[in-house]
C-alpha positions in Angstrom: -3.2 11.4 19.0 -2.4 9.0 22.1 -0.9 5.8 22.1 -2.2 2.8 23.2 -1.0 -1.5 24.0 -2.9 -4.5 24.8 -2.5 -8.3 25.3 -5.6 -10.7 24.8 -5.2 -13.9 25.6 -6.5 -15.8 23.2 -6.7 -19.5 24.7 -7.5 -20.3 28.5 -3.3 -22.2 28.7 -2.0 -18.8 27.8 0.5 -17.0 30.0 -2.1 -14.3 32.3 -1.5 -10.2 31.7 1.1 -9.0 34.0 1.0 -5.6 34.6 4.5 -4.9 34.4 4.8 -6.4 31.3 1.6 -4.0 30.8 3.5 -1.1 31.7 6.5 -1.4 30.4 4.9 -1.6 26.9 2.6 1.5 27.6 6.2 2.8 29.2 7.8 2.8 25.7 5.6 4.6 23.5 4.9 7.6 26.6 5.8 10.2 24.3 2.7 9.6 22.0 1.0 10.5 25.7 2.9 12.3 27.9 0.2 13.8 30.0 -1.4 10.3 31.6 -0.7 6.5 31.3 -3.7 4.3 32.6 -4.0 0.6 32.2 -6.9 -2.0 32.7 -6.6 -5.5 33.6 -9.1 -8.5 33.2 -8.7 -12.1 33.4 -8.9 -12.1 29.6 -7.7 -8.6 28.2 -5.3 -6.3 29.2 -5.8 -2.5 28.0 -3.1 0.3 28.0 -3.2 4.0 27.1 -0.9 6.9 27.1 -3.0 10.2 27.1 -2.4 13.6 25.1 -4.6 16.0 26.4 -6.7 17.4 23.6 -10.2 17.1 23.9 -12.2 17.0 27.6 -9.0 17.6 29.8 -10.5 17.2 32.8 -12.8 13.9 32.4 -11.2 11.8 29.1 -9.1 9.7 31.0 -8.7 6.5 29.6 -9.9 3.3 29.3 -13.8 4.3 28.6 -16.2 2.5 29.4 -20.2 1.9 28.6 -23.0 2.2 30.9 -22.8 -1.3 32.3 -19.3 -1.5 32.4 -18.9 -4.1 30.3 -17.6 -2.5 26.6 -14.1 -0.8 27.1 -12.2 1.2 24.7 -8.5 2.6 24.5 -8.3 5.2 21.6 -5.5 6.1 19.4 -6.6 9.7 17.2 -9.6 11.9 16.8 -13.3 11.5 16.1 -14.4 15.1 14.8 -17.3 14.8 14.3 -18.3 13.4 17.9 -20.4 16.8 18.7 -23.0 15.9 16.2 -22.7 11.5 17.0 -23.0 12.5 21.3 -26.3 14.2 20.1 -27.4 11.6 18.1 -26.7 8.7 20.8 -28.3 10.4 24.0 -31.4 11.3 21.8 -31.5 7.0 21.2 -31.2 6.9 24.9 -27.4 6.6 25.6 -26.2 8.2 29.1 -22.1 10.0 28.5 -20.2 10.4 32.0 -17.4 12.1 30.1 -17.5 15.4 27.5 -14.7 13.3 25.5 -15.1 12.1 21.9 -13.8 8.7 22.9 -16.9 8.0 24.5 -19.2 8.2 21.6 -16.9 4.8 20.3 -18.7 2.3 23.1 -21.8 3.9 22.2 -22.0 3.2 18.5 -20.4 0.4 19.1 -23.6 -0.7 21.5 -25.7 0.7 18.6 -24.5 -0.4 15.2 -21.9 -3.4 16.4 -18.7 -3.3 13.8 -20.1 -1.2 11.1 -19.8 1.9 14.0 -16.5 2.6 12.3 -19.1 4.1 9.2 -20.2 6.9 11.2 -16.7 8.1 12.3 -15.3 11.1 10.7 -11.6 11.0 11.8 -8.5 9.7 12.1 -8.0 6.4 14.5 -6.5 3.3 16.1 -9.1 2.2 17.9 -8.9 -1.1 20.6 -12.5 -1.8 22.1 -12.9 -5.2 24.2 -16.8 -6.4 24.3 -16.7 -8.1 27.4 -20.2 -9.5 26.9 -19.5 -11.4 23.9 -15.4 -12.2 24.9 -14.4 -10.2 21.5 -11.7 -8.0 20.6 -12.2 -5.4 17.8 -8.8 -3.1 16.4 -9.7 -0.3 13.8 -7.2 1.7 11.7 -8.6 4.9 10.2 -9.4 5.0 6.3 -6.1 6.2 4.9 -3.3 5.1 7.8 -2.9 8.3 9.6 -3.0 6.5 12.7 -0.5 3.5 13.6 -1.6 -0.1 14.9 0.6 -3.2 15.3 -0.3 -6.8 16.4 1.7 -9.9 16.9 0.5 -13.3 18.1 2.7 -15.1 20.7 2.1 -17.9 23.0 -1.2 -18.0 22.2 -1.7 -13.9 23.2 -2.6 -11.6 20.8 -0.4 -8.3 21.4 -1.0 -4.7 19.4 0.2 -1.3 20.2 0.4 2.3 18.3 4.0 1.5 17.8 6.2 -1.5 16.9 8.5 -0.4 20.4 5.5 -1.1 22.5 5.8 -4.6 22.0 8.9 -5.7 22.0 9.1 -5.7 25.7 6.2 -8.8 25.7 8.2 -10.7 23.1 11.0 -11.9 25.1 13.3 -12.2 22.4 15.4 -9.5 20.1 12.8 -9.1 17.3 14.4 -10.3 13.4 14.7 -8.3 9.8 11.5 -9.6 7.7 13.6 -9.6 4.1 10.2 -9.4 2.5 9.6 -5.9 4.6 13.5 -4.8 3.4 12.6 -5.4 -0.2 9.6 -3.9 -0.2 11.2 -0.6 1.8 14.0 -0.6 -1.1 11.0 -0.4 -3.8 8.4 1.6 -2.4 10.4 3.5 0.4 8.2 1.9 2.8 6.9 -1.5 4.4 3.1 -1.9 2.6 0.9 -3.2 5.2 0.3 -5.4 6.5 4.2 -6.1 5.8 6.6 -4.3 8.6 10.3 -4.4 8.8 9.5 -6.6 11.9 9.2 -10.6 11.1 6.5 -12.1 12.4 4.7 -8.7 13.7 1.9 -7.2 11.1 0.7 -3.4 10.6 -3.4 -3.3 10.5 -3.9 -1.9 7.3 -5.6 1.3 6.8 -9.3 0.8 6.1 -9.6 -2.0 8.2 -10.4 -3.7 11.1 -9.4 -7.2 13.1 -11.7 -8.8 15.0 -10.6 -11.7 17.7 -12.6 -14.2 19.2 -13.3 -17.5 20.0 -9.5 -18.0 19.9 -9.1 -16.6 16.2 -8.0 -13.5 14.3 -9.7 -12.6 11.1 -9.4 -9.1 9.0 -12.3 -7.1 7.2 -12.0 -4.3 5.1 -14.2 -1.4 5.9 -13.2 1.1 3.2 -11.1 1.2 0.2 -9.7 4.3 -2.4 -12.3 3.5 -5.3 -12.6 5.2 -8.9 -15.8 5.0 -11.1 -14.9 1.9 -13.5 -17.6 3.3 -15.9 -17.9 7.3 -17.4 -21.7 7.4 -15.4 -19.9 7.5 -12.7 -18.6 10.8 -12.9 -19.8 13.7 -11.1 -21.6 16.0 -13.5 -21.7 19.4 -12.9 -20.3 22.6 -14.1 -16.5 23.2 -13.5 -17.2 26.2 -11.5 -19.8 24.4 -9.3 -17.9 21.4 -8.8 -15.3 23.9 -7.8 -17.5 25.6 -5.1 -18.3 21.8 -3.9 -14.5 21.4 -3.2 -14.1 24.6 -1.4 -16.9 23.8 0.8 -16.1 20.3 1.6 -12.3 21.8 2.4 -13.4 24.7 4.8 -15.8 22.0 6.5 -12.8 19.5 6.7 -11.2 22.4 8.5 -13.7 23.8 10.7 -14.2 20.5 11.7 -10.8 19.7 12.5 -10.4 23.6 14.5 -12.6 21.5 17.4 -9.9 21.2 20.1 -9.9 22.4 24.2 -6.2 23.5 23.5 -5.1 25.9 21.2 -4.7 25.0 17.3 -1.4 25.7 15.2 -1.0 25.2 11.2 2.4 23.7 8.9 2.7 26.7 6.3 5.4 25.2 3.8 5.5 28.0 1.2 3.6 25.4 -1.3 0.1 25.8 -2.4 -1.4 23.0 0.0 -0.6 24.5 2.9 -1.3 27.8 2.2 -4.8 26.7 1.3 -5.3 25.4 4.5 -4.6 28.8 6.3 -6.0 30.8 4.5 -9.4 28.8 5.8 -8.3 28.5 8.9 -8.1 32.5 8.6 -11.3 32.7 7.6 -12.9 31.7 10.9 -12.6 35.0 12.4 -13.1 32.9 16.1 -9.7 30.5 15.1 -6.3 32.8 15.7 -3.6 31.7 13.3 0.0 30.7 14.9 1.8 29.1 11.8 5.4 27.0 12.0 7.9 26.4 9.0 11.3 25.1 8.0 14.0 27.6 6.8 17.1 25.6 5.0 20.3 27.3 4.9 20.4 25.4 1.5 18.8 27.8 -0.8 17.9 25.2 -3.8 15.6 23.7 -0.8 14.7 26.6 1.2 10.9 28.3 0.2 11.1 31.2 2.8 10.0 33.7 0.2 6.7 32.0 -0.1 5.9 31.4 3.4 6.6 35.3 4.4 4.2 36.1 1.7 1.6 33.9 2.8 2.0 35.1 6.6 2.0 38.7 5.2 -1.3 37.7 3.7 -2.2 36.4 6.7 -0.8 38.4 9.1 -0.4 35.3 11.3 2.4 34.8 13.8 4.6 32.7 12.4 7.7 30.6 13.6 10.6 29.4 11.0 12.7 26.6 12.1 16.2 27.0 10.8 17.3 23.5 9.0 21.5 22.9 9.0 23.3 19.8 7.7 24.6 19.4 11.3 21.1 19.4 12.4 20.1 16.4 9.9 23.5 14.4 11.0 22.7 14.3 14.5 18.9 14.1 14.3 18.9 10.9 12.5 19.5 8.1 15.3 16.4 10.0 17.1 14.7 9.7 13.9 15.3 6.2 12.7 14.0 5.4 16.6 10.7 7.0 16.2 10.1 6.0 12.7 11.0 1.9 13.5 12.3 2.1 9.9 15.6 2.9 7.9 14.9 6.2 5.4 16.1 6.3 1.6 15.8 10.1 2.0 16.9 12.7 5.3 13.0 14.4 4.8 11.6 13.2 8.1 14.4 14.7 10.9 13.6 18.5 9.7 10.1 17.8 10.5 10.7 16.1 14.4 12.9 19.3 14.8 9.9 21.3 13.5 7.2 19.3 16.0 9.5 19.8 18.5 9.3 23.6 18.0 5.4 23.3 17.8 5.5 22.0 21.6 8.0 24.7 22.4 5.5 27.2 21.4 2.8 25.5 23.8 0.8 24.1 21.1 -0.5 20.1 20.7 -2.2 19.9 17.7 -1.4 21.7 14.0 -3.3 21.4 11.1 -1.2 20.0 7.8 -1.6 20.0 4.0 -0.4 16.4 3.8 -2.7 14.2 1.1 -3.6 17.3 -1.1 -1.7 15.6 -4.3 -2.5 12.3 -3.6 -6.3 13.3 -3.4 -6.3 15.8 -6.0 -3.4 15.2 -8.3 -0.5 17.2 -7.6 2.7 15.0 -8.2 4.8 15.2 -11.2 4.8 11.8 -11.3 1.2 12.1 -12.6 2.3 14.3 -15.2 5.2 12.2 -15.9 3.0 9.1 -16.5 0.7 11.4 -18.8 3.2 12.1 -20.7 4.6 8.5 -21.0 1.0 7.5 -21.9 0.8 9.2 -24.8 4.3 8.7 -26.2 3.0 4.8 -25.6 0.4 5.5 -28.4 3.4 6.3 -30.8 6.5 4.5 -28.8 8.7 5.1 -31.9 8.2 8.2 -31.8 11.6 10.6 -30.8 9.8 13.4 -30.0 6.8 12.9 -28.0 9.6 11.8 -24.9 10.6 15.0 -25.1 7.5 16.5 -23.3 9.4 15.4 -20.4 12.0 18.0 -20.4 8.8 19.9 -19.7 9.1 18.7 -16.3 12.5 17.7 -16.2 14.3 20.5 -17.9 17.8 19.0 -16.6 17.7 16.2 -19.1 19.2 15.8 -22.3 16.5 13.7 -24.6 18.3 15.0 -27.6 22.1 13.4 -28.0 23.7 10.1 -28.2 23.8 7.5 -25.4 22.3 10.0 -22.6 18.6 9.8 -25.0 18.7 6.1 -25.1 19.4 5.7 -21.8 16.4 8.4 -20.5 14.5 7.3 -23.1 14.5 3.5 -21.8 14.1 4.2 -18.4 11.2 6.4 -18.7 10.3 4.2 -21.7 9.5 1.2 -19.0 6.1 -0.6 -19.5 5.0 1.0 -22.6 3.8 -1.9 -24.3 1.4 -1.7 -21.6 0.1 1.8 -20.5 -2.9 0.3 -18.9 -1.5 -2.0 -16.3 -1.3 -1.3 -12.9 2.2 -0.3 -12.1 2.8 1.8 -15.1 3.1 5.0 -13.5 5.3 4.0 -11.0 7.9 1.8 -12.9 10.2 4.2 -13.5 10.8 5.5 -9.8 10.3 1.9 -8.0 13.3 1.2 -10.2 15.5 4.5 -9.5 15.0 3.0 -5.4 15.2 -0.3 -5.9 19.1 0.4 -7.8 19.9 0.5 -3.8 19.9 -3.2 -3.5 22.9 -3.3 -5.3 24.4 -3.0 -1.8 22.5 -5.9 -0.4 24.5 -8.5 1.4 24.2 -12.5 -0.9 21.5 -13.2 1.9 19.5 -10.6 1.4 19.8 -10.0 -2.2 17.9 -12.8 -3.5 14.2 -10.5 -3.7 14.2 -8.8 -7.0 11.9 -6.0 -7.1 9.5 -8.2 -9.2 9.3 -9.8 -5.4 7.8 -6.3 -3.5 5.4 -6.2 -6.6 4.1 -9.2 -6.7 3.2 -8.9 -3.3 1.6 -5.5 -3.6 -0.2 -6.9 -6.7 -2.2 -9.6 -5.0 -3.3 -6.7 -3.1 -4.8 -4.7 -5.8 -8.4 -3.7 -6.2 -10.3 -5.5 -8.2 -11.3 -3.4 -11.1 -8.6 -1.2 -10.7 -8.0 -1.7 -15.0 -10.8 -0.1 -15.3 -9.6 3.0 -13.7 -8.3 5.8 -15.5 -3.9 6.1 -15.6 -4.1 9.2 -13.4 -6.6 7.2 -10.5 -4.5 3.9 -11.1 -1.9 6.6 -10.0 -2.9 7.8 -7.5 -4.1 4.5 -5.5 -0.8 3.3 -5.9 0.7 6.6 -4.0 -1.8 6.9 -1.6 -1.5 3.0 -0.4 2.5 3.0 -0.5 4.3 6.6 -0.2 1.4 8.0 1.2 0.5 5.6 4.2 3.9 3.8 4.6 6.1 6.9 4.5 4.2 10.0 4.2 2.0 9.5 7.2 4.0 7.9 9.3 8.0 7.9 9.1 7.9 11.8 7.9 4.3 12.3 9.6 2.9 10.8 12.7 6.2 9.4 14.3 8.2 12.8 14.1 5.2 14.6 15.2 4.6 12.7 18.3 8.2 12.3 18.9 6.9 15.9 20.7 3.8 14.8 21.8 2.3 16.7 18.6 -0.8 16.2 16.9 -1.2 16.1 13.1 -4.7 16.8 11.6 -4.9 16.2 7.8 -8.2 18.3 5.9 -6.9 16.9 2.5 -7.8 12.8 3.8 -11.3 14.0 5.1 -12.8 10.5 3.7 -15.8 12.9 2.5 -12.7 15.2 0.6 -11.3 12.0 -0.7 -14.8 10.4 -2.1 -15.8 13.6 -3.7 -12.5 13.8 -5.7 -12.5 10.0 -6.9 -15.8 10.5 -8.2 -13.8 14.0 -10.5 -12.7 13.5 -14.0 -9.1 13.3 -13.8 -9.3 16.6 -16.5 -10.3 18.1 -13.4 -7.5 17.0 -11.7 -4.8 17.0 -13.7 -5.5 19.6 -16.6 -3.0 18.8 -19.4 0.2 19.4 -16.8 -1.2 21.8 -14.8 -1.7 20.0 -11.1 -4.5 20.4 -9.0 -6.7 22.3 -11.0 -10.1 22.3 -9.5 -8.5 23.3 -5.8 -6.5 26.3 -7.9 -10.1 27.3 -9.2 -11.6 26.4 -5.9 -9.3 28.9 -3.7 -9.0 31.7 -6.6 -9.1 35.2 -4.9 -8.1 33.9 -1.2 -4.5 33.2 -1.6 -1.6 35.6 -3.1 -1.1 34.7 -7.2 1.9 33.9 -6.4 1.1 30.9 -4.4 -1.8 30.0 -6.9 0.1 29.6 -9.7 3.3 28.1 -8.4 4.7 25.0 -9.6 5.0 22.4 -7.0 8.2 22.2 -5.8 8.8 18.6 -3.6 9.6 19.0 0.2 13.2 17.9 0.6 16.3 18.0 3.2 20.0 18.0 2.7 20.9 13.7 2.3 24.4 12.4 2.2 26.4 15.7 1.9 24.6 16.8 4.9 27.2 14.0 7.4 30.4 15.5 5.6 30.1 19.1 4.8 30.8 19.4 8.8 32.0 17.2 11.2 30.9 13.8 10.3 29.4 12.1 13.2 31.0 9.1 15.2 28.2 6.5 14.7 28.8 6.8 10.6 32.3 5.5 10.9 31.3 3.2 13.9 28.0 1.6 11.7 29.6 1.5 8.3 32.9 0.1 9.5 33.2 -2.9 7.3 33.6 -5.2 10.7 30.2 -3.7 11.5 28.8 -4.5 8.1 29.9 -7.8 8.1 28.9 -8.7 11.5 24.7 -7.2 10.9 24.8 -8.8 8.0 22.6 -6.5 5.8 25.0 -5.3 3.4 28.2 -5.9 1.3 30.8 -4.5 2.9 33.0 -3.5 -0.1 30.2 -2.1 -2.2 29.7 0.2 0.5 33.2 0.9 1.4 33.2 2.3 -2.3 30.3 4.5 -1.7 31.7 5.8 1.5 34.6 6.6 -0.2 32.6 8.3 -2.9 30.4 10.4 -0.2 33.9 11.7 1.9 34.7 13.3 -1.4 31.9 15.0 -1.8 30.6 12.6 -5.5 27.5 11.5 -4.0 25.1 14.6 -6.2 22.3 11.6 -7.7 19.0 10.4 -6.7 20.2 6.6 -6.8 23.4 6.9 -4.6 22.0 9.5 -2.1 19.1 7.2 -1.3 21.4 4.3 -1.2 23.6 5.7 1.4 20.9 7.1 3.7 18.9 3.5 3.1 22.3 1.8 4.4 23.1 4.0 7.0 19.6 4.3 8.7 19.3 0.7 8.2 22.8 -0.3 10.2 20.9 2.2 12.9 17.7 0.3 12.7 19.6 -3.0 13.9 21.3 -1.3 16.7 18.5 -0.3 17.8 15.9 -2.9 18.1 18.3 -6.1 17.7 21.7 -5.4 19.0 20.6 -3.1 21.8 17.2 -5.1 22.6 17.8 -6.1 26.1 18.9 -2.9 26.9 16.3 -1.4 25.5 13.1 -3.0 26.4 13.8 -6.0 28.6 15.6 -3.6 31.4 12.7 -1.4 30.8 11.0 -2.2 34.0 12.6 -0.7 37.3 11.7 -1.1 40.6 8.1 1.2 41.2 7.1 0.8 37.5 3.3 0.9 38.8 3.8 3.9 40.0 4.1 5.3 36.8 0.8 4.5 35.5 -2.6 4.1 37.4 -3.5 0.5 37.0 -7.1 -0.9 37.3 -7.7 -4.3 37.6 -10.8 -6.7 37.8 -10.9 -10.3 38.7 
């Protein structure tokens, strides 16, 4: 992964590209590329590009060009299968002056126009200027591994890998969207194209934005589809559909093993990642270096399953010991990377973690991210089984009780705590089949944290984020089975708003680290869609098929565990030590007041509530991490803005990047 900025100008009156303006944009996202920052200029365009060295180290320099000069591309990701697409192009008569796989882009662009984007096996923000027809194409990969933003100003169309890129071009502190807010409080995340950000948009994954002739206009490429009728099945036997999986994973992997710098792997302890490993291990040529977290906590802490795994594996493996002072003083860095606030403390164990991946000399590491989004590992899937068939009897007092199978904390069996459990989880059951059904219950749990919304910006319900997502939907997503209606709704809010981005791609290249994701292989995900959900989800055991697909490679231990949900010490974690100074300077109630976000007394009360150590629930731990990473998020961007990004440009800035330009 790279980063990369642009400016088109979209009408002849607007202002030209300056290249300082150029580079202070590539300037503030160098840690995506920290090896080379190159910029092209034209009287129309203006192309930036911060380079990780991965792939050609010698010759991949970017922009790229086509033979005639007159296609450019900046490049944001990976193509993996670009061995096999090089072949293919020079055999049609196509002539490469680099070994990179950014090159094969102008190429298939030259060959198939917009629909090159079907041949691509990877993960991508792609910017690529035709010069010969004045048109500007942006591509985000199929599921959102790879960030693009865009903003139109003064007749200029702006984008960048991150939201911090253009800033510096706007001229003006940037502005809380309360749409993006309420949407973050319900789904934990912006949903694209919505950003925290008014008035700048996130491409949404899947798709692409073409400019020209003065004019932006979006096209889907690819969606997350499920059969709407039973044909649509695959039909095979379990075991062979099985064997299908496990090939499709080990040539996700091999695939993604294609690097000029050496290759590391995430080993959590879970059965995801230990899948992945365990292929990796496989290929006798591919020497396995794994990296973990070890909490001090021991209710989060899974050490016991990764030392089995890498006694399986005899890898050499690095554990990254997670504190609670480590958490309270990573999360300013955090917030800053991720251009978002956080309900939960999950993403600053895992920029402490990239960071020890780039100690160790390694660039790229291979993740299980998207296994239970893909093949149904969440107990949310079970939990919304469960809640479908107490629908079919909803008088019933014991089919609610299934839940204590996964919950075995709660109490479905006395007085006011069983009406109160069995209403919440109760939500929607007079309609199992619609489209939020699964996800009521938690959206609601989240969205308790706008109780500590300021009057201005309490007036979105959470009926407001879902409506907006709604409009969204596919269209025959009714058709769907309730585990695939599920799972869509994960993988296009958790999963590309939080997942792969605040926890994923922005505290991995924080370090300059690349992510690679075998579980979102678009031929992975496409195979699984077309599964049963049985297959999937078999009565509540998660992730079947890939537990029968990987049988005999991994210990039993790690086969048959129950999932058990990544997380990080939250509000305890600032007042078990020494609390630090920014969370009595942010939550001051002066402070409050003055950003305007939140009610000052209400939060005053959960302060209180958090010094003393009461702060043990789901509700008020993602409520005081939402309002503290929040207060951050406005110092940040809006308060320290001219700090920030419009000092950004010293004397000499073009030194720092080689600039080409063309009249």
């Amino acid at each position: 992964m790279c980063g990369l900025c642009g400016i088109l100008r979209l009408t002849a009156s607007a202002p030209p590209v300056e290249a300082e303006v150029l580079a202070g944009m590539i300037a503030r996202i160098g840690h995506r590329g920290p090896d080379e920052q190159r910029l092209r200029i034209e009287p129309e365009i203006g192309l930036g590009h911060a380079r990780l060295s991965i792939i050609d180290l010698a010759t991949g320099s970017q922009p790229i060009h086509n033979e005639d000069r007159r296609i450019w591309v900046v490049f944001n990701g990976e193509v993996f299968n670009y061995p096999e697409l090089r072949r293919a192009l020079q055999a049609q008569g196509h002539r490469f002056y680099t070994d990179t796989d950014t090159e094969v882009l102008v190429h298939l662009y030259e060959e198939y126009g917009d629909d090159f984007v079907e041949h691509l096996n990877g993960q991508f923000a792609i910017a690529l200027w035709d010069g010969r027809h004045r048109r500007l194409v942006l591509v985000r990969d199929r599921v959102g591994i790879a960030p693009l933003y865009y903003a139109e100003r003064d007749g200029r169309l702006l984008f960048a890998s991150e939201v911090k890129a253009l800033l510096p071009a706007l001229g003006e502190a940037p502005r809380m969207d309360p749409a993006g807010l309420d949407q973050l409080l319900t789904f934990w995340a912006p949903v694209a194209p919505r950003t925290l950000f008014a008035g700048i948009s996130e491409l949404p994954p899947g798709e692409m934005l073409i400019a020209e002739g003065g004019r932006c206009r979006r096209r889907r490429y690819w969606q997350w589809q499920y059969p709407e009728h039973p044909d649509g099945y695959l039909r095979d036997t379990p075991e062979s559909l099985a064997e299908s999986l496990h090939d499709l994973l080990a040539d996700a992997v091999r695939v993604r093993l294609r690097a000029d710098v050496p290759v590391g792997a995430y080993l959590s302890g879970g059965l995801d990642s230990a899948v992945i490993t365990a292929l990796i291990h496989r290929r006798a040529d591919v020497p396995l270096r794994t990296f973990s977290l070890r909490f001090t906590d021991p209710g989060l802490d899974e050490s016991a399953f990764q030392r089995a795994m890498v006694e399986h594996l005899r890898a050499a493996h690095t554990a990254v010991p997670v504190t609670d002072e480590l958490v309270a003083n990573g999360l300013p860095a955090a917030v800053w990377h991720a251009e978002m606030p956080m309900l939960r403390a999950a993403p600053v164990p895992m920029a402490a973690l990239s960071a020890a991946v780039r100690g160790a000399g390694y660039r790229v590491v291979l993740t299980g991210e998207g296994a239970d989004e893909v093949l149904g590992g969440y107990d949310l899937f079970k939990e919304a089984k469960i809640r479908a068939f107490w629908a079919r009897q909803p008088d019933s007092r014991l089919r609610p009780r299934l839940l204590r199978r996964l919950y075995p904390y709660l109490d479905m069996t006395r007085g006011q705590g069983q009406v109160y459990l069995e209403r919440f989880f109760g939500m929607g059951l007079d309609d199992p089949s619609g489209a939020f059904f699964s996800h009521l219950p938690r959206w609601t749990t989240t969205a308790r944290t706008k109780q500590f919304l300021s009057p201005a910006y309490a007036g979105a319900a959470v009926d407001g984020a879902l409506a907006g997502l709604a409009e969204a939907l596919p269209a025959g997503m009714r058709r769907w089975q309730g585990l695939e209606r599920a799972q869509y709704l994960e993988a296009r809010t958790l999963m590309a708003g939080y997942l792969l981005s605040a926890q994923g791609d922005r505290m991995l290249m924080a370090n300059g680290v690349e992510g690679r994701f075998p579980y979102l292989d678009h031929r992975v995900i496409e195979f699984a869609n077309r599964l049963e959900p049985r297959l999937k989800l078999r009565v509540l055991r998660e992730k079947h098929l890939l537990r029968e697909a990987m049988a005999g490679y991994l210990p039993a231990a790690l086969t048959h565990r129950h999932k058990q949900p990544y997380r990080a010490p939250d509000a305890a974690a600032f007042f078990r030590g020494t609390t630090p100074a920014f969370v009595d300077e942010l939550l001051a109630p002066g402070k409050l007041a003055d950003y305007g976000y939140f009610d000052p007394s209400r939060v005053s009360r959960l302060l209180a509530k958090a010094r003393r150590g009461g702060i043990t629930g789901f509700a008020d731990n993602m409520a005081f991490m939402a309002v503290l990473s929040t207060q951050l998020w406005h110092r940040q961007f809006v308060e320290d803005y001219h700090r920030q990004f419009v000092r950004l440009r010293p004397e000499g800035l073009r030194q720092a990047v080689t600039i080409e330009a063309e009249a």
